[in-house]
C-alpha positions in Angstrom: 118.3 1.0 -69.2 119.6 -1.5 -72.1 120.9 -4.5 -71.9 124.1 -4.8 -75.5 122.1 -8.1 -76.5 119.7 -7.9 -78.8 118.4 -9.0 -82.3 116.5 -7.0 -85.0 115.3 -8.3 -88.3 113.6 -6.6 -91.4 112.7 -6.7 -95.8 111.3 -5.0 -97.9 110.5 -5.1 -101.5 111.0 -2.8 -104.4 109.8 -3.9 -108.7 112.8 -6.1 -108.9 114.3 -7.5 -105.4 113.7 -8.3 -101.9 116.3 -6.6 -99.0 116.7 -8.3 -95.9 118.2 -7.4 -93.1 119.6 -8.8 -90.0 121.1 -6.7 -87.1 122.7 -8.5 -84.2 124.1 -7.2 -80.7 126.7 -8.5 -77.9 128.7 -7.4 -75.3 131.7 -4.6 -76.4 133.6 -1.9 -74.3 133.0 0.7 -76.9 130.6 0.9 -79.6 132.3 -1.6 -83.2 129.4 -1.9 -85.9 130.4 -4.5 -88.8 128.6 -4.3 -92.3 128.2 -7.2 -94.6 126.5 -5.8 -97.3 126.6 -6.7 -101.4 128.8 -5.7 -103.7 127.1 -3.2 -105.2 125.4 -1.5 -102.5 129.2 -1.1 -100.6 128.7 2.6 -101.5 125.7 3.0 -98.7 128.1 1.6 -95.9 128.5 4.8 -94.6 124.7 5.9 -94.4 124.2 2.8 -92.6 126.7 3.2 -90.2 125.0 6.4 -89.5 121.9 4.9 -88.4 123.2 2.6 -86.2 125.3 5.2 -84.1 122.1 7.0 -83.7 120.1 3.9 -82.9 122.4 2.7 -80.3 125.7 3.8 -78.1 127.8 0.3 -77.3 128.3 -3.4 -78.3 129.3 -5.2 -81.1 127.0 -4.6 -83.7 126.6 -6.7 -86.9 124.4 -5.8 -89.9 123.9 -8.2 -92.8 121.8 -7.1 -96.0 120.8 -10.1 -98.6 119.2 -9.7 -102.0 116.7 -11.9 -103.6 114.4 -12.2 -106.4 111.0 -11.5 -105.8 109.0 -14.7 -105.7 108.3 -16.0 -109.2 110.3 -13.2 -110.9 114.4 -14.7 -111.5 117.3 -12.3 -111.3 117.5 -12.0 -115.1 116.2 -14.0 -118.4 117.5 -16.8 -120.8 118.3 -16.6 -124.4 119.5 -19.4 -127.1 122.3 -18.7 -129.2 120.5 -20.0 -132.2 123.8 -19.8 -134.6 126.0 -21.9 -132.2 122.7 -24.6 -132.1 122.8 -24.9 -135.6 126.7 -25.9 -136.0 126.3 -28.2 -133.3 123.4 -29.8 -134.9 125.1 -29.8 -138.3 128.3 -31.0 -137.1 126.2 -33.8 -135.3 124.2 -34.7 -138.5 127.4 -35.0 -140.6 129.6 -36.9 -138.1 126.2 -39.0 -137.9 126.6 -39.7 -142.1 130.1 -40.6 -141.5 129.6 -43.1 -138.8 126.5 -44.5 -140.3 124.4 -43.5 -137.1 121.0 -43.9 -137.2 118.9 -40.5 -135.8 119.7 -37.2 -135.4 120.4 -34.6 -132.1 117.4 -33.6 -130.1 116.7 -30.9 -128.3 117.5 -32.8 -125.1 121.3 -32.6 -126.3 121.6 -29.6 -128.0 120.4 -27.5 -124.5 123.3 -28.8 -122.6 126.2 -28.1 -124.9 128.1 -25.3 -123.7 126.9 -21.7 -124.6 123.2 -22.8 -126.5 121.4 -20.9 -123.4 122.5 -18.0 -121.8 121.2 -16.1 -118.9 121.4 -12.3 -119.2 120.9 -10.7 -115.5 119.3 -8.2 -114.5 121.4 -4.4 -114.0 122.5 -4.4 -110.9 120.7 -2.4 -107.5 121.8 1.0 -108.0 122.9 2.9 -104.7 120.0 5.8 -105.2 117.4 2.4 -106.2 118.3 0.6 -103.2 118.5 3.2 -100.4 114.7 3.9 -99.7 114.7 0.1 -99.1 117.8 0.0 -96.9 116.9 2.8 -95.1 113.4 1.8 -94.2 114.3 -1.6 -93.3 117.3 -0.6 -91.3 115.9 1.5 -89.3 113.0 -1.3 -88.5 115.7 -3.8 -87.9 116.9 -1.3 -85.3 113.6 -0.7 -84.0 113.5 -4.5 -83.1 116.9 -4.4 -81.8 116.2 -1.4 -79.1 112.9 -3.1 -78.5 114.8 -5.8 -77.2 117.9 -4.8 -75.5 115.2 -2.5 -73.6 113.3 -5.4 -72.4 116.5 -7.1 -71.4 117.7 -4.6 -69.7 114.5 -3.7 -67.7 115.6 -7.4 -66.2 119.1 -6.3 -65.2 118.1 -2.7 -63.8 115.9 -5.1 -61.3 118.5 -7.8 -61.0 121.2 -4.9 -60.0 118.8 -3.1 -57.6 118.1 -6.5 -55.7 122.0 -6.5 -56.0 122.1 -3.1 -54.4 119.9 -3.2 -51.7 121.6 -6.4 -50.5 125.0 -4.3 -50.4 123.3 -1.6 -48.3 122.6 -4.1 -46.0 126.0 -4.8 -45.4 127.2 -1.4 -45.5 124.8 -0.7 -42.8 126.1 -3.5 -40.9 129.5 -2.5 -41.2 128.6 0.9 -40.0 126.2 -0.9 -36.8 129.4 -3.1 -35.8 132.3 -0.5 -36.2 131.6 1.8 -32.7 131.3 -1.5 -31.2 134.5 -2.9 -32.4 136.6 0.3 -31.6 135.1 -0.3 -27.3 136.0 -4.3 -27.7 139.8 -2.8 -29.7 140.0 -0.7 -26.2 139.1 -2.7 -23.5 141.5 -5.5 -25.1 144.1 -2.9 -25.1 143.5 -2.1 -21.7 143.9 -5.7 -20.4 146.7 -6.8 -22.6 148.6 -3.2 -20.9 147.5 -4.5 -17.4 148.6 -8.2 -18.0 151.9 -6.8 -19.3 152.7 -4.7 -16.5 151.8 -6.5 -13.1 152.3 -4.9 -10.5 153.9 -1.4 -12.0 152.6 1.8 -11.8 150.3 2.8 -15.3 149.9 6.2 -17.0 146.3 6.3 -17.9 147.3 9.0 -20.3 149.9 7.0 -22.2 146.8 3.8 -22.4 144.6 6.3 -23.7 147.1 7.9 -26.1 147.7 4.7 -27.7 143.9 3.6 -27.9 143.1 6.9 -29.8 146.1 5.9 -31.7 144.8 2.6 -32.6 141.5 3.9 -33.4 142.8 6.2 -35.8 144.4 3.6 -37.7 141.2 1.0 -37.5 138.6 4.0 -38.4 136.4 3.2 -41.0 134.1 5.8 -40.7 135.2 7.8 -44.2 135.0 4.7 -46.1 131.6 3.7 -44.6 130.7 7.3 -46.1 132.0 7.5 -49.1 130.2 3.4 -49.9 126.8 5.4 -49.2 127.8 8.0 -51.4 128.7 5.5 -54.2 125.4 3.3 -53.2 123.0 6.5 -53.8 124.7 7.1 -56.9 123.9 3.6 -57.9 120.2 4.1 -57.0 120.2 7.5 -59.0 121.8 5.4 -62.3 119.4 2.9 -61.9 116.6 5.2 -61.7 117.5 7.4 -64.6 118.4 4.5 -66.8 119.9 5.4 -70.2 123.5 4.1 -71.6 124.6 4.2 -68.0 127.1 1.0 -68.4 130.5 2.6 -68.3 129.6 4.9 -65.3 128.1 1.8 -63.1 131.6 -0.1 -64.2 133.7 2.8 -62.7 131.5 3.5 -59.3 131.9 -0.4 -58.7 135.7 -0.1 -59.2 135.6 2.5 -56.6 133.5 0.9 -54.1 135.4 -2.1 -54.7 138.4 0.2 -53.4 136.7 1.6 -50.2 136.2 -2.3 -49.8 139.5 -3.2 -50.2 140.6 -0.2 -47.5 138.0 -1.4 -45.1 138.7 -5.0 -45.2 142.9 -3.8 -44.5 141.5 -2.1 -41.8 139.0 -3.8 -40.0 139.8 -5.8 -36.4 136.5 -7.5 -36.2 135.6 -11.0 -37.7 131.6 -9.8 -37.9 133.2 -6.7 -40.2 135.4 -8.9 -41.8 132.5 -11.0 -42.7 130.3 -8.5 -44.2 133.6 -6.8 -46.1 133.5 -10.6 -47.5 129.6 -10.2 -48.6 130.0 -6.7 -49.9 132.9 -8.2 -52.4 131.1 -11.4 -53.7 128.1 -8.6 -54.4 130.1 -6.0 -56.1 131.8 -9.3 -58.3 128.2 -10.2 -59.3 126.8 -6.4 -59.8 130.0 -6.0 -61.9 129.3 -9.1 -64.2 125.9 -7.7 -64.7 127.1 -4.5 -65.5 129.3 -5.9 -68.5 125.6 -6.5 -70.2 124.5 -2.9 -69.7 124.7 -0.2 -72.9 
């Protein structure tokens, strides 16, 4: 099991650059990967994107790839523009005659007037000289990221089965305190029919006509089965692990509906109770399971 969190970085270095890479994860229904990548690698987007669908199955996933000089080597050289010094220093000298200014331009002066030094970069990163590098640093990046989400998740799977064994509990109880609700429903029955009709003659038949009635209508039982159906699916999910995060949300939508039926159904405040517990547990498996891949 993963958890969609995660974080992954990577470089590496070829004769004239350094790559970086960054690859961060969050919480997302479906699977959204977002590239930021230079200019002139944008043709390697969709190789990229390939990797990370194959890496992982849902979040939000962001990659960002930086490019830097190696250290002590700059992204390209200078060159003076020798011509365009020497009519700045002439034109200097003879407004210098003119004006009866003593000395001369320096070198100081001439190197900041615009267009004396020039700095030719480097060709850019061609796609086929860049993509070793992205690929193997990628796919590190990644490595990380996985790494990571699996630890996280290896938290939740324990977190969720602590969840689940507390809902069994409750289920269990549920199914402990039903039979005895349905004999409290009918002796209740039974006295309210006696209090009701001092005195007169009563058809056992009709009383327990409308008791079987009454327990048709208050019978939990199929519910109570289909919960422990849903709850060793759970324990099968969290067991096999893998991107099992849209399957857990849908079994807890369903076992939030056999609560739902349950609580609409029962008579008993102890069953009432636990339908209570069973719902604050399936609100906090469910927030869990919005972290799960």
């Amino acid at each position: 099991m993963r958890s969609m969190t995660g974080y992954g970085r990577s470089e590496a270095s070829g004769s004239r650059l350094c790559l970086g890479i960054e690859v961060k994860s969050v919480n997302h229904r479906h699977l959204d990967v977002a590239i930021k990548l230079p200019r002139t690698l944008s043709a390697l987007e969709a190789d990229m994107r390939r990797l990370v669908q194959s890496a992982v199955q849902r979040g939000r996933i962001d990659v960002a790839v930086n490019l830097s000089p190696l250290p002590g080597r700059p992204l390209g050289s200078l060159s003076v523009d020798l011509a365009l010094a020497r009519e700045y220093a002439d034109t200097a000298r003879q407004l210098g005659d003119e004006l009866g200014l003593v000395g001369g331009p320096t070198v100081t002066w001439l190197l900041e007037q615009p267009g004396i030094v020039q700095k030719e970069a480097e060709p850019p990163l061609a796609p086929e000289e860049a993509w070793p590098l992205l690929d193997g640093a990628l796919r590190q990046a990644l490595s990380e990221l996985v790494k990571r989400r699996e630890v996280e998740g290896e938290a939740l799977r324990k977190d969720l089965e602590g969840l689940s064994a507390d809902l069994r509990a409750q289920v269990d109880l549920i199914g402990e305190r039903a039979p005895l609700s349905v004999e409290r429903r009918t002796a209740r029955l039974r006295e309210r029919i006696q209090a009701l009709s001092a005195g007169v003659a009563i058809d056992q038949a009709r009383i327990a006509t409308e008791v079987a009635v009454w327990a048709e209508k208050t019978d939990i039982s199929e519910e109570l089965a289909r919960l422990r159906a849903h709850l060793a699916q759970l324990g099968v999910l969290l067991g096999d692990g893998g991107a099992v995060g849209r399957t857990l949300d849908f079994l807890i939508q369903e076992m939030n509906r056999e609560a739902n039926t349950v609580a609409s159904k029962a008579d008993d405040l102890e069953i009432s109770q636990a339908v209570i517990a069973v719902k604050s547990i399936l609100e906090k498996l469910r927030e869990q399971t919005q972290n799960v891949e």
